[in-house]
C-alpha positions in Angstrom: 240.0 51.6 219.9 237.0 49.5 219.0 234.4 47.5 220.0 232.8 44.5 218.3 228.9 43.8 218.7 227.6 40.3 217.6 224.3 41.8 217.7 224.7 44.3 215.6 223.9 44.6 211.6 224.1 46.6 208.6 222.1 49.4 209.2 223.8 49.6 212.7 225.9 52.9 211.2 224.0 56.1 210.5 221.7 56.9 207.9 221.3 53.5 206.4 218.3 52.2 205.4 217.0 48.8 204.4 214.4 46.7 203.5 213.4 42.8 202.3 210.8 41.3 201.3 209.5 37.9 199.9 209.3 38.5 196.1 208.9 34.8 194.7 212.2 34.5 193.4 212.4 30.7 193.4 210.3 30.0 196.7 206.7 31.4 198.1 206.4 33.1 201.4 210.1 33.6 201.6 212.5 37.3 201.8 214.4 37.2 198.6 215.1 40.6 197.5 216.9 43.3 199.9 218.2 46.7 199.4 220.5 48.6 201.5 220.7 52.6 200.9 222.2 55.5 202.3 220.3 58.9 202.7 223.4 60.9 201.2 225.8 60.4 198.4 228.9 57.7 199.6 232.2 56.8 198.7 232.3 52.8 197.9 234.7 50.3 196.8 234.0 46.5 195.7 236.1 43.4 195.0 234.4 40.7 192.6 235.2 36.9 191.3 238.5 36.2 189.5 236.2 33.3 188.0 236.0 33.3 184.0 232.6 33.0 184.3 231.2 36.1 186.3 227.4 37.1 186.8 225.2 40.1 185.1 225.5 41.4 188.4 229.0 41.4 188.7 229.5 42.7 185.4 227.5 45.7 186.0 228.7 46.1 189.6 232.4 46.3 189.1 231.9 48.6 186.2 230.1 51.3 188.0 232.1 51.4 191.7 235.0 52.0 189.1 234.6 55.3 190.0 234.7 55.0 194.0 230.9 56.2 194.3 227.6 54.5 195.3 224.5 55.0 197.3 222.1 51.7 197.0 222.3 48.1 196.6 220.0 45.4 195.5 220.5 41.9 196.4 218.3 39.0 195.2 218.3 35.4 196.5 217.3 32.4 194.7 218.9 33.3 190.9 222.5 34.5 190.3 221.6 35.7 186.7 225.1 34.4 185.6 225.3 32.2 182.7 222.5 34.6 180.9 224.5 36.4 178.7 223.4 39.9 177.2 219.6 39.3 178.5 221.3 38.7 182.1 223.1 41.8 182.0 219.8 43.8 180.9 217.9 42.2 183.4 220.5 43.4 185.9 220.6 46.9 185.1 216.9 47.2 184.8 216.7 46.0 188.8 219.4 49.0 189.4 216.7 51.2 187.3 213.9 50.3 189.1 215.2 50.6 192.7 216.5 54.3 191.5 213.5 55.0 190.3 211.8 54.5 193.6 214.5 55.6 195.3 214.6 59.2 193.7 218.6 59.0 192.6 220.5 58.4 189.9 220.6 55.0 188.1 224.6 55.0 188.5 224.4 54.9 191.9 222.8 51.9 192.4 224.9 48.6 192.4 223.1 45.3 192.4 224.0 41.2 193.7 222.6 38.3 192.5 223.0 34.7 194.5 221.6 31.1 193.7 220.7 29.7 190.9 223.4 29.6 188.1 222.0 29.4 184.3 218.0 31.0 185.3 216.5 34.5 184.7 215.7 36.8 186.9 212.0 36.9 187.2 211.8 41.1 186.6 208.0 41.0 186.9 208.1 40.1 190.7 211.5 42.2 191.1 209.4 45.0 189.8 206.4 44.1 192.4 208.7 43.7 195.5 210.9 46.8 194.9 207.4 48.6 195.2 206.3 46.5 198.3 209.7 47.5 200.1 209.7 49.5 203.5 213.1 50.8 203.9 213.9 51.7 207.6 216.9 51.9 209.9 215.3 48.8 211.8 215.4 46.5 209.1 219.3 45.5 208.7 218.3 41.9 210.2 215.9 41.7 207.5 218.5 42.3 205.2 220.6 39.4 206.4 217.9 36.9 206.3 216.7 37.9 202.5 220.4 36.9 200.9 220.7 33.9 202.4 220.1 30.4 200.1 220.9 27.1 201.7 222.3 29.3 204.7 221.1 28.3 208.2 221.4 31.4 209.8 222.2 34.9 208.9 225.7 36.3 209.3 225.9 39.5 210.7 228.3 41.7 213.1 228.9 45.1 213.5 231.9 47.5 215.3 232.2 50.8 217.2 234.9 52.6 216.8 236.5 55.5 219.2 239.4 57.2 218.2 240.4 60.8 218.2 238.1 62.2 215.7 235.3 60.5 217.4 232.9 57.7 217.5 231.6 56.0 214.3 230.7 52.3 213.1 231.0 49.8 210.9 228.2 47.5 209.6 227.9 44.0 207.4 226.0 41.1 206.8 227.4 38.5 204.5 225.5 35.0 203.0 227.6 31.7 202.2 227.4 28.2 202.9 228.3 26.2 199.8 230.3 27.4 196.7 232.5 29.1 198.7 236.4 29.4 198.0 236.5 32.8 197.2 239.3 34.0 194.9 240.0 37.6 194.9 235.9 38.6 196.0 233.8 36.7 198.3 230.5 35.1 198.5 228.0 38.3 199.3 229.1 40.2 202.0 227.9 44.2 202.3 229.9 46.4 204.9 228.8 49.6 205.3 230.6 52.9 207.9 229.1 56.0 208.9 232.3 57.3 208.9 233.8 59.9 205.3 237.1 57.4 204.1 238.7 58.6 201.2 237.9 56.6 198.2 241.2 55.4 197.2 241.8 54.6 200.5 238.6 52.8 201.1 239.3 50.0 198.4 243.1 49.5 199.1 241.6 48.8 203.1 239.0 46.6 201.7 241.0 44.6 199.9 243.4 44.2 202.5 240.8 42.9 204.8 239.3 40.5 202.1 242.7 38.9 200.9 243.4 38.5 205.0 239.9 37.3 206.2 237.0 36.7 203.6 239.8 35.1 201.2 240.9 32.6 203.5 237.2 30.9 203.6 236.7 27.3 202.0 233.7 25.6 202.1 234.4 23.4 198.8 236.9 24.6 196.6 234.9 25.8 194.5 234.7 29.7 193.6 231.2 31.2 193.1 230.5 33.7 189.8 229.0 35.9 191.9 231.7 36.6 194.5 231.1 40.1 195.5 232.4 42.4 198.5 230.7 45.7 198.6 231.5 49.0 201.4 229.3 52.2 201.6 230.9 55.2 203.3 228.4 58.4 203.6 230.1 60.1 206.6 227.1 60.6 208.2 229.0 60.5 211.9 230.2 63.5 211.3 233.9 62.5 211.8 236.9 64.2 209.7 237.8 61.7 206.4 239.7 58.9 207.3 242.7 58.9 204.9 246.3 56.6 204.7 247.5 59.1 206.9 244.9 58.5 209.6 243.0 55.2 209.0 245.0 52.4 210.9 242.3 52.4 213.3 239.5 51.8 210.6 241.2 49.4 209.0 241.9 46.8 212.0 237.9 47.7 212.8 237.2 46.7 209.1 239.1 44.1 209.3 237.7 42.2 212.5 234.4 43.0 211.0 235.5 40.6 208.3 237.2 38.1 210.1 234.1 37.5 212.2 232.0 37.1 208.6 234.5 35.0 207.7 234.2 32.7 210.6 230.6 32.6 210.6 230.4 31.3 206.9 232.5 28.6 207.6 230.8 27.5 210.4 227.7 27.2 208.4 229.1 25.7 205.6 226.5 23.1 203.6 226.0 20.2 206.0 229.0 21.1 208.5 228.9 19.7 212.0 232.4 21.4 212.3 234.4 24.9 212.6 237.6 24.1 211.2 240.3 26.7 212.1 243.7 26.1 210.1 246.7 28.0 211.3 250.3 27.9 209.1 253.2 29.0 211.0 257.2 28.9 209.6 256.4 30.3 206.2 258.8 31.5 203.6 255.8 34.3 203.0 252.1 35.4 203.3 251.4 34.1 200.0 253.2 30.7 201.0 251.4 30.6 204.4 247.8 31.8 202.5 248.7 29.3 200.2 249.0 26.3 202.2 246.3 27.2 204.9 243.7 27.0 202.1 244.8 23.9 200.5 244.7 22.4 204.1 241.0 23.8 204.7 239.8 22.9 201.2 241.4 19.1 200.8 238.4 16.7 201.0 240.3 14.0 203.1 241.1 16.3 205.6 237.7 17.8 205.9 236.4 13.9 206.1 238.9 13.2 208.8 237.7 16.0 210.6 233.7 14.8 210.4 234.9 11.3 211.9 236.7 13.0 214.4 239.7 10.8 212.9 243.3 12.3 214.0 244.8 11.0 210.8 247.2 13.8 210.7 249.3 12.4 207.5 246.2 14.0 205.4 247.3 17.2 206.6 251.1 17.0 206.3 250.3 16.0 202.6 248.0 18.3 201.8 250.5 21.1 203.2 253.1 19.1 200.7 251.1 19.0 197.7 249.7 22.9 197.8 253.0 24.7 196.0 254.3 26.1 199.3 257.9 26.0 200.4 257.8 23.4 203.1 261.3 21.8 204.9 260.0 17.7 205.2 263.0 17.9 208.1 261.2 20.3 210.4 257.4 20.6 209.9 255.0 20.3 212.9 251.7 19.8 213.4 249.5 20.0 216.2 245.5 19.4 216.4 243.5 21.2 218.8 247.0 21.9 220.8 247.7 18.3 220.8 251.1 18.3 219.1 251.4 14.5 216.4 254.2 15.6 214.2 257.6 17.4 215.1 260.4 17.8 213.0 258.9 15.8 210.2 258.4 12.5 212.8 255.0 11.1 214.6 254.6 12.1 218.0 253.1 9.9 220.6 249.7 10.9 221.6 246.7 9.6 223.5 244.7 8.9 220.5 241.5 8.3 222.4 241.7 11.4 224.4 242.1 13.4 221.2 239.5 11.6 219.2 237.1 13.3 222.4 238.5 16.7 221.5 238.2 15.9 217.9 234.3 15.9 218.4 233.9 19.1 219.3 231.9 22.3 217.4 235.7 23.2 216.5 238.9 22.4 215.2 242.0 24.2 215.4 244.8 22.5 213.1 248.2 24.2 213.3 251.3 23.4 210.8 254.5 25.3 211.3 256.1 24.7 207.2 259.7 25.3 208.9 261.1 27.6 206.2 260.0 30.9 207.4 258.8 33.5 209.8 255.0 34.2 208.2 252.0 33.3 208.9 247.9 32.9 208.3 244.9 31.6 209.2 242.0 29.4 206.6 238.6 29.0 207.7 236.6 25.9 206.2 234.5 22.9 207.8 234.4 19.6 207.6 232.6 17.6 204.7 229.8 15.3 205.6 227.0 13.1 204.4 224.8 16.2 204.5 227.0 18.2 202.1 226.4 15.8 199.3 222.4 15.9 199.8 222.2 19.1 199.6 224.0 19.4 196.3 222.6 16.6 194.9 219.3 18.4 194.9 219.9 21.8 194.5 218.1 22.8 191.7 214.9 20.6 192.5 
């Protein structure tokens, strides 16, 4: 079985170390560069962006967990280095030489993640300077959090215990994301890391389970970052025999609460949301379908406005559901908003409007739409869209 802790972080599993410190990226006085390492050789796995345009650092990164190893990673805020072509991609790998260099190992193991900015350098000179400054310590996971964050209002972190019959070991992450987030394939930038040994093959199969399942289904604006990356460390340092296909069901429903709770946190701090809103599609012909239509229902801007106003104009969502290319029957589809049920079998439903425009005000949301072809299900994650969303992205660079 295991155990979730809200409190906990990255460095929460065995012999990881981190550190973060305010380099100048793009602000003064501010932790912008963070590094996460393991004090023995891991096993890793990483899924990236599906978008055409992908960062230096995702270049390099997905290239070298190719081979299922890693030991170190360095994160920047403030510049995603995407957009920079061959000078991005040198930049890149010369922050992965650095932090070798100072960390004593091999340039190969060190992978590297780059958020903000699209279309800027990296400044190397104060990458150099801050690599030097870092202190790398089992304390510092919250430190960690707090450098990768951008227009973030809080850091996302979490971290699980698990106890099974080979004996007790954890899981760690800390994720960023608040804007630019619909992930397609990776996800914003969330690092996981387990004390316990997983096999590599099995490691990224699990991973991207969880992802596809959790991170995936998180939509702040439709709109799919570069830099998407998900990263896991394994060193083993628990002690506990290798978790393998054969053995891992445990790890993986650990790993993937671990996500889910990233997953929520990100859309609850999504650019200018007042609102957690929690999407649930029943009746689906399958995952994909249900995936498919969750999303779509998350990510469509007249629902998300509906749900700032606190407006139960629930023939946004039934249209939305229509228009996303999942099998829906118009005869039988239901919905329900925070358990209040407005549509059945493809008719209104009366309802005490007032009573639900109340619930409608809430920190959260919970929509529900059974599609009436099926027997699958998911859940999407997103927020709703307010005045605040456009401010912030109307000044972004500046």
């Amino acid at each position: 079985m295991y155990t979730l802790d809200t409190e906990g972080h990255i460095t929460t599993p065995a012999g990881f170390l981190a550190g973060a410190v305010a380099a100048g990226v793009k602000y003064d006085n501010r932790l912008d560069l963070a590094v996460i390492t393991s004090d023995r050789a891991c096993s890793a796995a990483g899924v990236f962006t599906r978008n055409a345009i992908r960062s230096a650092p995702v270049l390099v990164s997905s290239r070298r967990i190719a081979d299922g190893r890693a030991r170190a990673v360095i994160a920047n805020s403030g510049c995603a280095n995407a957009c920079t072509g061959s000078r991005g991609v040198e930049d890149a790998q010369k922050m992965t030489t650095l932090l070798a260099t100072r960390l004593g190992i091999d340039t190969s193991e060190v992978l590297v993640a780059s958020t903000g900015v699209v279309g800027t350098y990296i400044p190397l000179d104060r990458i150099e300077r801050g690599i030097q400054d870092l202190e790398l310590s089992p304390a510092n996971g919250h430190l960690f959090a707090r450098a990768i964050m951008t227009t973030d209002t809080r850091p996302k972190e979490v971290a699980a215990t698990i106890d099974d019959a080979r004996g007790r070991y954890s899981i760690g992450a800390a994720a960023k994301g608040s804007g630019m987030i619909h992930p397609n394939m990776g996800t914003l930038l969330a690092f996981i890391t387990t004390d316990a040994t997983v096999e590599p093959g099995y490691l990224k199969r699990t991973l991207s389970a969880a992802v596809d399942g959790t991170l995936n289904m998180v939509t702040v604006d439709g709109d799919t970052s570069p830099s998407d990356t998900t990263i896991i460390l394994a060193n083993g340092a628990s002690g506990v025999p290798p978790i393998t296909e054969k053995n891992g069901d445990e790890f993986a429903r650990a790993l993937y609460c671990v996500c889910e709770h990233l997953a929520q946190q990100i859309a609850a701090d999504g650019e200018g949301a007042t609102r957690l809103l929690k999407v649930i599609v029943t009746g689906a012909e399958s995952v994909a379908d249900a995936r498919l239509a969750a999303r779509t229902i998350a990510s469509s801007p007249l629902v998300k406005s509906a749900i700032n106003g606190a407006d139960p104009n629930w023939g946004r969502i039934a249209c939305a559901a229509g228009r996303s290319g999942a099998a829906v029957d118009a005869d039988k589809i239901a919905i329900t908003l925070n358990r209040v049920q407005v549509m059945k079998a493809g008719m209104p439903m009366l309802f005490n409007e007032q009573r639900l425009r109340s619930s409608l005000e809430g920190r959260e949301v919970t929509v529900e739409v059974s599609l009436g072809v099926g027997g699958c299900t998911a859940i999407a994650w997103g927020c709703d869209l307010s005045q605040d969303y456009v401010t912030i992205n109307a000044s972004y660079t500046t």
